[in-house]
C-alpha positions in Angstrom: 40.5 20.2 -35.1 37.1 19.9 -36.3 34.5 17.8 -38.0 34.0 18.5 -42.1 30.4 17.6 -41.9 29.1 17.1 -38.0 25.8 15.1 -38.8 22.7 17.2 -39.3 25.1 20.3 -40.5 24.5 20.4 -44.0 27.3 22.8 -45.5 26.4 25.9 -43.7 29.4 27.7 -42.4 31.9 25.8 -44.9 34.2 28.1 -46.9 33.8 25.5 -49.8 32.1 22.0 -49.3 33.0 21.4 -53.7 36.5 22.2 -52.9 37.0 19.4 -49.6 35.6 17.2 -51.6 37.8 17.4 -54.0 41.1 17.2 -52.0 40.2 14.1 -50.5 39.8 12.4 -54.3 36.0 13.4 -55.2 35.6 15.4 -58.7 32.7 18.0 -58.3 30.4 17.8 -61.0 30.4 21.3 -62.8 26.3 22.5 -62.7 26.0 22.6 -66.5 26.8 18.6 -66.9 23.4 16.7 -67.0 24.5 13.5 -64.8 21.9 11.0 -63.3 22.8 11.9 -59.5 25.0 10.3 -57.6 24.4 7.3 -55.1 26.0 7.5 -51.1 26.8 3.9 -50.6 28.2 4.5 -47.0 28.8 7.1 -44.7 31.4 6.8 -41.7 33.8 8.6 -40.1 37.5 7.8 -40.6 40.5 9.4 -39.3 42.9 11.8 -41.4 45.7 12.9 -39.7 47.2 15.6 -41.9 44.3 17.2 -43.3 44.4 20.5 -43.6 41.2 22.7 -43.5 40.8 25.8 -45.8 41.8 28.1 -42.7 44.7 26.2 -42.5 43.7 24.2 -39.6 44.5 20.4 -39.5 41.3 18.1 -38.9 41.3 15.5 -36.8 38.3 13.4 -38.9 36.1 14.2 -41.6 33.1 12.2 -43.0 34.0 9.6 -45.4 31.6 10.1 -48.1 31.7 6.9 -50.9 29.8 7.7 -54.4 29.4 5.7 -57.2 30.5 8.2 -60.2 26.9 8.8 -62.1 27.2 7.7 -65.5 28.6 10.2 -68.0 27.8 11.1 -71.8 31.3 10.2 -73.6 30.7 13.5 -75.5 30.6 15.6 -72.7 33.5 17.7 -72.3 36.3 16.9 -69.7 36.5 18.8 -67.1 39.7 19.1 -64.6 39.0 19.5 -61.2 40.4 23.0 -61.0 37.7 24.0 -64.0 35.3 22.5 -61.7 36.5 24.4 -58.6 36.1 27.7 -60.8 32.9 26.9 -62.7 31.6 26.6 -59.0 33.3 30.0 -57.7 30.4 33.2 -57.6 30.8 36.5 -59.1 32.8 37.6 -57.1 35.5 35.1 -56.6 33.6 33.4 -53.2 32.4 30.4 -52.5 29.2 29.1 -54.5 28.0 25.9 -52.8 27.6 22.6 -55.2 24.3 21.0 -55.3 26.0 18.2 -55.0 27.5 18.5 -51.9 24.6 20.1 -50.2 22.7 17.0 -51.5 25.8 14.8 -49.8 25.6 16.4 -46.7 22.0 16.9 -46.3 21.8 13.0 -46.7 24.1 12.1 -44.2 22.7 15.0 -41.7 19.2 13.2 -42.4 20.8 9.4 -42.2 22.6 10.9 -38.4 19.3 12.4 -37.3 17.2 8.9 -38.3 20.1 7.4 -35.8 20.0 9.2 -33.4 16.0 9.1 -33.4 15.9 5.4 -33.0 18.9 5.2 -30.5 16.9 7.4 -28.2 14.0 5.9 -29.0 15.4 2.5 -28.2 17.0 4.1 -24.7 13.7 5.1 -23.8 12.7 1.6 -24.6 15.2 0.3 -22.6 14.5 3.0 -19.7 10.7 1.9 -19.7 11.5 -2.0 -19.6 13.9 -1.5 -16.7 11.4 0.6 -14.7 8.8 -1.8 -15.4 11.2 -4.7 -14.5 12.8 -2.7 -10.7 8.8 -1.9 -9.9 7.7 -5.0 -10.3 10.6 -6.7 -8.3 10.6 -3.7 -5.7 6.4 -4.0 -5.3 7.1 -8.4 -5.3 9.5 -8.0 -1.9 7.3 -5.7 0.2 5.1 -7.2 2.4 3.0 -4.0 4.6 0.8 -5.5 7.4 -0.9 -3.5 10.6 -1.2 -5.5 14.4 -4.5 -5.0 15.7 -5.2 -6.8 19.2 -6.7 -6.3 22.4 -5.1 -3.8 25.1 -2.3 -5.8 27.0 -2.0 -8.4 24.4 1.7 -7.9 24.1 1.4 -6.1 20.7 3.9 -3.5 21.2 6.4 -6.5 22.7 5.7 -8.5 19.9 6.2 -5.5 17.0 9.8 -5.4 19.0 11.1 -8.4 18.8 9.8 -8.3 14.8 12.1 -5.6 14.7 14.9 -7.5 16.8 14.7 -10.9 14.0 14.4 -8.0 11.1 17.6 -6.0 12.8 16.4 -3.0 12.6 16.9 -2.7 16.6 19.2 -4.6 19.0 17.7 -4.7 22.4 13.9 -4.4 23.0 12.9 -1.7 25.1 10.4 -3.5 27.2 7.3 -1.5 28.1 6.0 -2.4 31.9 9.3 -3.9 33.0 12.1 -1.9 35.4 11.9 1.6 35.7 15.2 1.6 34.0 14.7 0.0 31.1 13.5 2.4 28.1 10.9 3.3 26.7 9.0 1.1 23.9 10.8 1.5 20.2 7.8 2.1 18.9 6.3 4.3 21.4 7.6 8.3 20.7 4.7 10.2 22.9 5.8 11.2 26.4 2.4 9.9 27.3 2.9 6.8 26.1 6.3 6.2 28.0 4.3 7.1 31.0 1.4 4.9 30.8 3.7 2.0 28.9 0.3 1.9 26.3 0.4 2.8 22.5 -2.1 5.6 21.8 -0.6 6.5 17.8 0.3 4.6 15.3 3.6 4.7 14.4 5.0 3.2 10.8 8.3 0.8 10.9 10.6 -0.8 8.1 12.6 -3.6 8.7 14.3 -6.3 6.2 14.2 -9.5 6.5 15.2 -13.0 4.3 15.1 -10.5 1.2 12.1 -8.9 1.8 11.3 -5.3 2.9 8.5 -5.3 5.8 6.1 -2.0 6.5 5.2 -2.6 9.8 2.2 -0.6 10.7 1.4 -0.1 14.5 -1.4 0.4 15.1 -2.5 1.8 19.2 -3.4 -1.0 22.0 -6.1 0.9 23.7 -9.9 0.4 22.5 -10.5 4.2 23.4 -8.4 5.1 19.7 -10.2 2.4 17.3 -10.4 4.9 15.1 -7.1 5.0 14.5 -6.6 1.5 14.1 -9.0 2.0 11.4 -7.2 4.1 9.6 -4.2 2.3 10.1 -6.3 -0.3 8.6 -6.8 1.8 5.3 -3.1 1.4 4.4 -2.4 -1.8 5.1 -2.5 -5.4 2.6 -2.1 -7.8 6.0 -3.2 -8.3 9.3 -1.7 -9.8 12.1 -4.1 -10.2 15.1 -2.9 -11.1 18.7 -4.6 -12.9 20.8 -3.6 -13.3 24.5 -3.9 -17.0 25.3 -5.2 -16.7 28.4 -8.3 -14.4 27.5 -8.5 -15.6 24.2 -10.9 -13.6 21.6 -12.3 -10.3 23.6 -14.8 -8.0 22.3 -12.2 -4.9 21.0 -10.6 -7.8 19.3 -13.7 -9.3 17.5 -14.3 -5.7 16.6 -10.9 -5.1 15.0 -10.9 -8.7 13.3 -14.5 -7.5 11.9 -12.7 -4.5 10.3 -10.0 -6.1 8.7 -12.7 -8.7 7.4 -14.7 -5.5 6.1 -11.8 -4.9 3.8 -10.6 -7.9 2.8 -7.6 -8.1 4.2 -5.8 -11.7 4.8 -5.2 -12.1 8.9 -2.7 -13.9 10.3 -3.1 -14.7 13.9 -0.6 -15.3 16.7 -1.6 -16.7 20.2 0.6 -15.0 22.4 1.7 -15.5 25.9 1.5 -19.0 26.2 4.9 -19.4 28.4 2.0 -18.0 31.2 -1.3 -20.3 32.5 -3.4 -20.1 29.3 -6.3 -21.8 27.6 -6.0 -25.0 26.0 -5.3 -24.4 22.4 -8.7 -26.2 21.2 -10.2 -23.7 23.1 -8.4 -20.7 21.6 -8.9 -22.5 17.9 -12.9 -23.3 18.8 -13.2 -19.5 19.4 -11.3 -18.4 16.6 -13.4 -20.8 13.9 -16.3 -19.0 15.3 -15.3 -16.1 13.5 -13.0 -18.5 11.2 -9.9 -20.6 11.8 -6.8 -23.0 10.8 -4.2 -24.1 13.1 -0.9 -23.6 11.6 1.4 -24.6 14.2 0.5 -26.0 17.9 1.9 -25.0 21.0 3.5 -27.9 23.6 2.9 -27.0 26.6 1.2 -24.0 28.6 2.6 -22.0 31.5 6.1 -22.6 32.7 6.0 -26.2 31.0 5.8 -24.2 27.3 8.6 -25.6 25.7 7.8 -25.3 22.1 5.4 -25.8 18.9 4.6 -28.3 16.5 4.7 -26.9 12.9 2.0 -28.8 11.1 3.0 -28.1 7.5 6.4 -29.4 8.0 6.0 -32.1 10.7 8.7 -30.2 12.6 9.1 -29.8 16.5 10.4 -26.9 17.2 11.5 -26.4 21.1 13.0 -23.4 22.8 15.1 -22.7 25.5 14.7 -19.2 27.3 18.3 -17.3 27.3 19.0 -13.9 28.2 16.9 -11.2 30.7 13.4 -11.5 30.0 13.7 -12.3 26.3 15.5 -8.8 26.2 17.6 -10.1 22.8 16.2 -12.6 20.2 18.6 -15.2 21.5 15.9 -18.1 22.6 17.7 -21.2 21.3 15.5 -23.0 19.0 15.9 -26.7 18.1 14.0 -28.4 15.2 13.3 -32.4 15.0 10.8 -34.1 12.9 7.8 -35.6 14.8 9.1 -39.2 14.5 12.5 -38.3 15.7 13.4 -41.4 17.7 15.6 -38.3 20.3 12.3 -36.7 21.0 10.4 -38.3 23.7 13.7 -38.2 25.6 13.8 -33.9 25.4 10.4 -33.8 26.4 8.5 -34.5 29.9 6.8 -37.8 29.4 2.8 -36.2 29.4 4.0 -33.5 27.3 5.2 -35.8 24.6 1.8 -38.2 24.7 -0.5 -34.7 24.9 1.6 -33.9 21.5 0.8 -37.1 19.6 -2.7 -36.8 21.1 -2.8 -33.7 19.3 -1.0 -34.1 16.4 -3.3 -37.2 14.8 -6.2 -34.4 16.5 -5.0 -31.9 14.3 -4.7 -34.6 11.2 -8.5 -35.9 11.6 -10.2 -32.5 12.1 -7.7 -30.0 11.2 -8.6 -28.0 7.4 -5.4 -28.2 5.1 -4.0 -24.8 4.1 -6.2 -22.8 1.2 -4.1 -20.2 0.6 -6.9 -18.9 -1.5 -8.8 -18.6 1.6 -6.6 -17.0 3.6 -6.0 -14.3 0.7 -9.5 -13.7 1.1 -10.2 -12.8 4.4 -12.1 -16.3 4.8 -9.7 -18.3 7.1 -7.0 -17.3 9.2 -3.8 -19.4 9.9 -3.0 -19.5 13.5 0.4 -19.9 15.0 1.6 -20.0 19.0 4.4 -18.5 21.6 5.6 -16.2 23.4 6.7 -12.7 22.3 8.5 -12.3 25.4 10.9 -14.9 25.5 11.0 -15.8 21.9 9.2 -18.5 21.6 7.8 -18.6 18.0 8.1 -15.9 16.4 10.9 -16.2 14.1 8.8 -19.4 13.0 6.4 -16.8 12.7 8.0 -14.3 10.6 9.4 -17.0 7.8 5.3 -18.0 7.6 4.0 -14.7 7.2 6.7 -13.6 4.1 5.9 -16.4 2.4 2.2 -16.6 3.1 1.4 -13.0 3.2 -0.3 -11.1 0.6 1.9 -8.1 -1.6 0.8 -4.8 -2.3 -2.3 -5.3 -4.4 -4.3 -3.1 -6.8 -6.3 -0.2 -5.3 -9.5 0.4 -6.8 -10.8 4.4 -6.9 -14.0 6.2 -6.3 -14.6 5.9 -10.1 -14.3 2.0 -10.1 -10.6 2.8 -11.8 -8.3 0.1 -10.4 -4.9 1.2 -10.4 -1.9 -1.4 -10.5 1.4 -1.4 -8.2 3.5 -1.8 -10.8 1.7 1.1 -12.6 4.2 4.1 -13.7 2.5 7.0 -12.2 2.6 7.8 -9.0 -0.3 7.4 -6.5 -0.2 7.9 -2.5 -3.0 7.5 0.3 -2.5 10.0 3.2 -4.0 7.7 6.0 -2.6 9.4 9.0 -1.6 13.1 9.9 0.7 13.3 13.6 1.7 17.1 14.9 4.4 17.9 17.1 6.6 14.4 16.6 9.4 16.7 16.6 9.6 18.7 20.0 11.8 21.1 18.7 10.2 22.4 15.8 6.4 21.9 16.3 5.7 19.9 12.7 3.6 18.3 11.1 3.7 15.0 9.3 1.4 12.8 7.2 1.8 9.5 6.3 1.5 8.4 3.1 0.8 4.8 2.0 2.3 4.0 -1.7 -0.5 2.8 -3.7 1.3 2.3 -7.4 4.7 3.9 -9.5 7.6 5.0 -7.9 8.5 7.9 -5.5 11.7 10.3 -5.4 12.4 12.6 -3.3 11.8 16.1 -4.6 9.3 14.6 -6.8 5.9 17.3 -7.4 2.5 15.6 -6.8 -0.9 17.2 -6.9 -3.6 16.9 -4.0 -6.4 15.6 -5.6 -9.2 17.1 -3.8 -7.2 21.0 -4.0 -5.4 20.3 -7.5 -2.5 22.2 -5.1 0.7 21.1 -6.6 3.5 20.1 -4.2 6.7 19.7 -4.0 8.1 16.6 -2.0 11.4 18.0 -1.2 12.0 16.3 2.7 10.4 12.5 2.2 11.2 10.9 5.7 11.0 7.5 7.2 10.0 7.0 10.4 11.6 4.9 13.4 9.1 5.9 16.6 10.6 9.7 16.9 13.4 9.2 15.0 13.6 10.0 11.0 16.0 8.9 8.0 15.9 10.9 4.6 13.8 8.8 2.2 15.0 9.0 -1.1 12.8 6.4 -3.2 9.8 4.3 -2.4 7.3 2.1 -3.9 3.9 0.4 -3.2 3.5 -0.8 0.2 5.9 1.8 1.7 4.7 4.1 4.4 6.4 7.4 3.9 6.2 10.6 6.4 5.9 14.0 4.2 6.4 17.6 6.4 2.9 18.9 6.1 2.4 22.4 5.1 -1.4 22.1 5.4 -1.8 20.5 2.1 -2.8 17.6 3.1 -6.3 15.8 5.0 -6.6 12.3 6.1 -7.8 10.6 3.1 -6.0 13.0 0.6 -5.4 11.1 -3.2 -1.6 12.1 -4.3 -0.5 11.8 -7.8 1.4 12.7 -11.2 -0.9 11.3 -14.0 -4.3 11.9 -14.0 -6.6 13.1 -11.7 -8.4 10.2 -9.2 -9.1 9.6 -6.0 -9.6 6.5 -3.4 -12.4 5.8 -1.2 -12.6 8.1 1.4 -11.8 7.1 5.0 -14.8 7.4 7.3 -14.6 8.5 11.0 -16.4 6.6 13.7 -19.3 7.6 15.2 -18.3 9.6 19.0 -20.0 8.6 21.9 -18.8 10.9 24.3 -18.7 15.4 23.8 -17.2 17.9 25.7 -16.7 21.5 25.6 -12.8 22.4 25.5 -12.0 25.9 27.4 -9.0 27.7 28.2 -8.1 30.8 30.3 -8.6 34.1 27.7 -5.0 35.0 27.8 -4.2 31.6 26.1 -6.8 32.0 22.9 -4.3 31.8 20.2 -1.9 29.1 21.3 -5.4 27.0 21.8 -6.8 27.6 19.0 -3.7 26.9 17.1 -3.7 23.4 19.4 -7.0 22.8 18.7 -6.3 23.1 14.7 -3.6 20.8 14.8 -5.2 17.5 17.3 -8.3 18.0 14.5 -6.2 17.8 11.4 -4.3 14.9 12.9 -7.5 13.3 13.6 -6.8 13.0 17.3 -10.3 13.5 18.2 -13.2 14.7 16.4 -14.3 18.3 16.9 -18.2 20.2 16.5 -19.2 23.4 16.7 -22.6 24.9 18.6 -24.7 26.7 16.0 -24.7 29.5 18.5 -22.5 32.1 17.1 -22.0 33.5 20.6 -20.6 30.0 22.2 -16.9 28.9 20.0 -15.6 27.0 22.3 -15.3 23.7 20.1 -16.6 20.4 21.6 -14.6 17.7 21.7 -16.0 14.3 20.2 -14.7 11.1 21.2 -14.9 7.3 21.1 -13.3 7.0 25.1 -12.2 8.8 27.2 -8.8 8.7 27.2 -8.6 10.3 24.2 -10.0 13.6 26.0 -7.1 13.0 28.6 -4.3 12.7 25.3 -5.9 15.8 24.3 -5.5 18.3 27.7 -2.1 16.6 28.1 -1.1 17.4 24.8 -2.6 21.1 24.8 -0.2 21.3 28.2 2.3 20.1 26.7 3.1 20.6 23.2 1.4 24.0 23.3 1.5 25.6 26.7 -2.1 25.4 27.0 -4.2 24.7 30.5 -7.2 23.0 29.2 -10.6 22.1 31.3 -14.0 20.3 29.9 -16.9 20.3 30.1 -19.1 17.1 29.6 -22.0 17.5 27.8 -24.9 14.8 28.5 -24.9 12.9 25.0 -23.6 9.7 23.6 -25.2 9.2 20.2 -24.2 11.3 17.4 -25.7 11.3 14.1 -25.4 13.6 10.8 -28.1 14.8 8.8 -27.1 13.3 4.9 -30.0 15.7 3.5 -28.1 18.9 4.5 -29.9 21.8 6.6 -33.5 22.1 5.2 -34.1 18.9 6.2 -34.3 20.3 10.0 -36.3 23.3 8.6 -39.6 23.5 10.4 -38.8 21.1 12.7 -39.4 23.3 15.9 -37.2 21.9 19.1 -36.5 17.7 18.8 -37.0 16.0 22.3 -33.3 15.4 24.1 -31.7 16.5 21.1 -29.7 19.2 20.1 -28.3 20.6 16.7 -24.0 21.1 16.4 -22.6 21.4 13.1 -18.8 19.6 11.9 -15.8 21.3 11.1 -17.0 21.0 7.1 -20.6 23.3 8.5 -22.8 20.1 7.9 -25.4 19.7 10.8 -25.1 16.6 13.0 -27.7 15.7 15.7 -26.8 14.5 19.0 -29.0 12.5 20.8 -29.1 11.7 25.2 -29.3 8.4 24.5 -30.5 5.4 22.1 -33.9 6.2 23.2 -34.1 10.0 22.5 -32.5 8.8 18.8 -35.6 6.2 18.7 -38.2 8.4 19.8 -37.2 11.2 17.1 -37.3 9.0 14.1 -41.0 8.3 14.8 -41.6 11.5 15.1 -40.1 13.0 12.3 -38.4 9.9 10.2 -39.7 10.3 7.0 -39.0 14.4 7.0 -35.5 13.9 8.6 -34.7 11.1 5.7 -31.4 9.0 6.3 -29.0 9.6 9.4 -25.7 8.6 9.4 -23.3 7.8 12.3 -20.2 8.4 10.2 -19.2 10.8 8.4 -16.9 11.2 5.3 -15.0 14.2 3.4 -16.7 15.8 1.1 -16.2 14.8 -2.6 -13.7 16.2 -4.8 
């Protein structure tokens, strides 16, 4: 069974199109009458059930074809439909096709094509509104924020229980409790379950009330700043944490100074104040140094915290430890309003008269919440408890959702700014991490979402290579563990298996060719030559290659062909011990240094004829960086001083960062 006249077919392949006409009731005009053309009022198909085909074949439908009869001259001769049949037969006896049913059918093949143009047309339509609607409700739920504090803050206990209230784990692994309990979710490093410190950063995803939260860790020790930095890169939101006893310490002020530097809205929490702490004026005098608002007050200090006051609301909010050391998220909370005639009697009479002190404290001298502010950078809303037990941090977590900022446009090197919501893809590699997998040795970069939407097996181009590759094993990251990824949008962190594509900094994308601001590495204050026994040369070097594409440590080069050892160029020392225990053991390697008696680095912007004619600078010498651009280090501040006098306005600018090259 087949169609007479499938749309778009004209009458090619037809035995006679004249003759199926006429069987279903249409007269073929006969070529020699002069007629003024017919008109197709409709076209549609219609079942016929018995209609046989001129191979004998019965047709299931044909096209229903309904013309107005063109108007005839009454002197024209009749003419039967068999006459017509014949008049239209050829030489031979085969069929002749009618003008008039190739004009029939070459309307309604135009008439289908027009509909099916605007039906795909309109699907594409359709397609283009629901991707613009799913992006911008996908990008309006995410909510990506880093934790920068100072070592031994409680950072890592407080990114657990975030995880614990979001679900994403079920018992917190405390870090520097028993010997039995486990290691720290968000610690992977064998390193870091020794020390019980974070020295990576280490991407999370959690839901929670709705919304999807990229939690970015960022590592507690002051020695990997750099890191943080990066971190920093990626992320829309800080959250800073402040131990309540030290309140703000330098590596904090530093960090908070960062974030500041980029604009990003910071939300602080005031941990640990279930242990002797500082009054909370104190802690919110420090903080409006750098800048300040109190969100919700603590009750309390020590082993007499029992709660917070919620200034927005008016709420009292008090807690009641439950379970081992705050191991689940089961601190009962209990909410009354502030003039809650139950109150005084839950709380310890000086307790409840310190809280009213405070409260019409807070009411007097306390700002009101500018969200505009805090979207800024400008002021910070400041919230209390106790990671640990709890206390607080749910409160928190419903805050920060509502208050925190979304993934927000990203502007490029060319002053493009590119939209979330925009259609083509565009990812940030902030963060490369070898060896997360014991077993097979890889490599992963971490790529921040920046705009459109990302599939799995997607291809994306490297900006600064134009190398096109194929995304073909997107993973999510849970400390060491991994889940396939199989689409993602702005503000996700997604981990990519490196092939040695990527760089920190790399722009990823589909549509045109652009690329964000580079990411700049700190300046090192302390160099080292790395060695290894001879027989181990390959596996180092290969060691070596990877810690420096990760970004684990800087790396320079003497301009002494005869010396390749690298030296090693770091911000503390710890990360020279990360790197020797990593070379042991990830790569087999026995490492020793050798310290080299510099702590000021700084590159050379105008390239190597600046040091041309030079001669020997005074407790300085020359190294180049892994990209061959010279960098001076110096013995000290002094040595840096003394050789600017000298030769300042021949050695022009010097820089104590470096970025990549351009594109």
């Amino acid at each position: 069974m087949r169609a007479l006249n499938p749309p778009g077919a004209g009458v090619a392949g037809s035995r006679s199109a004249a003759q199926k006409l006429a069987r279903v009731g249409i007269p073929a005009q006969p070529t020699s009458v002069a007629t003024a053309g017919p008109r197709v009022q409709r076209c549609r198909p219609v079942a016929l059930a018995a209609l046989p085909d001129s191979d004998g074949a019965a047709a299931s439908h044909v096209t229903e074809v309904v013309v107005e009869a063109p108007a005839v001259s009454p002197d024209a001769p009749a003419v039967a439909p068999e006459a017509a049949v014949e008049a239209e037969a050829g030489p031979e006896g085969g069929p002749a096709p009618s003008p008039l049913a190739e004009e029939l059918a070459e309307r309604v093949g135009t008439a289908a094509s027009a509909r099916a143009v605007q039906a795909q047309q309109a699907a594409e339509q359709a397609a283009a509104a629901l991707t613009a609607e799913v992006l911008e409700r996908e990008v309006g739920r995410r909510r990506n924020f880093a934790i920068i504090s100072h070592p031994d803050a409680g950072k890592t206990t407080m990114t657990e229980k975030l995880l614990l209230y979001g679900g994403a784990i079920h018992e917190a692994g405390e870090v520097k409790a028993r010997r039995s309990s486990r290691s720290a979710t968000s610690d992977w490093m064998e390193l870091e379950k020794q020390r019980g410190i974070s020295i990576t950063s280490t991407a999370l995803t959690f839901e929670y009330r709705g919304c999807q939260l990229n939690l970015l860790d960022t590592p507690g020790h002051q020695d990997f700043s750099e890191d943080t930095y990066r971190t920093l890169a990626a992320a829309d939101n800080a959250v800073l944490l402040v131990d309540g006893a030290k309140g703000i310490e330098p590596q904090t002020r530093k960090l908070f100074a960062v974030a500041r530097l980029r604009g990003l809205p910071v939300f602080t929490f005031v941990n640990k104040m279930d242990r002797p702490a500082l009054n909370g004026f104190e802690i919110v005098e420090q903080l409006e140094k750098e800048f300040g608002l109190q969100v919700n007050w603590p009750i309390g200090s020590g082993d007499r915290f029992v709660g917070v006051y919620h200034r927005p609301t008016k709420k009292v909010v008090l807690y009641e430890k439950r379970g081992q050391a705050g191991r689940s998220k089961g601190a009962t909370k209990t909410e009354y309003d502030l003039s809650d005639p139950d109150l005084p009697g839950l709380i310890e009479t000086d307790l409840w008269e310190q809280l009213q002190e405070d409260a019409e404290l807070l009411e007097v001298l306390g700002d009101e919440l500018d969200m505009e502010g805090v979207m800024a950078g400008k002021v910070t809303p400041v919230f209390f408890g106790s990671a640990m037990n709890n206390f607080g941090v749910e409160l928190f977590l419903q805050n920060f959702i509502e208050m925190a900022a979304r993934p927000a446009p990203a502007q490029t090197r060319s002053g493009v700014v590119v939209s979330p919501t925009s259609p083509n893809f565009t990812g940030l590699v902030f963060k490369l991490q070898a060896n997360m997998d014991p077993k097979h040795r890889d490599k992963v970069a971490f790529v921040r979402v920046v705009s459109g939407k990302f599939e799995k097996g997607m291809k994306v181009r490297v900006a600064r290579s134009g190398r096109t590759v194929t995304l073909a094993a997107p993973q999510r990251m849970f400390a060491n563990e991994r889940q396939t990824v199989q689409e993602g949008f702005a503000g996700d962190v997604i981990g990519l298996t490196n092939p040695g594509a990527f760089a920190i900094g790399d722009t990823l994308v589909t549509g045109p060719t652009l690329a964000f601001p580079p990411i700049p590495t700190f300046s090192p204050e302390l160099f080292a030559y790395l060695r290894c026994p001879p027989n181990q040369k390959k596996p180092f070097l290969k060691g070596v290659e990877g810690l420096l594409g990760e970004g684990a440590v800087q790396v320079l080069y003497s301009t002494d062909e005869y010396i390749t050892d690298p030296v090693l160029a770091a911000v503390g020392q710890l990360q020279f011990e990360v790197v020797q225990y990593r070379m042991k053991d990830e790569y087999g390697v026995d490492t020793t240094l050798e310290p080299m008696s510099y702590n000021v680095a700084r590159w050379v912007t105008g390239g190597w004829g600046v040091l041309e004619g030079l001669g020997r600078l005074f407790n300085t010498t020359v190294m180049k960086d892994v990209y061959g651009r010279p960098v001076l280090l110096f013995r000290n501040d002094f040595a840096l001083q003394q050789v600017l006098g000298e030769h300042g306005d021949k050695l022009g600018q010097l820089s104590p960062y470096a970025l990549p090259p351009d594109l």
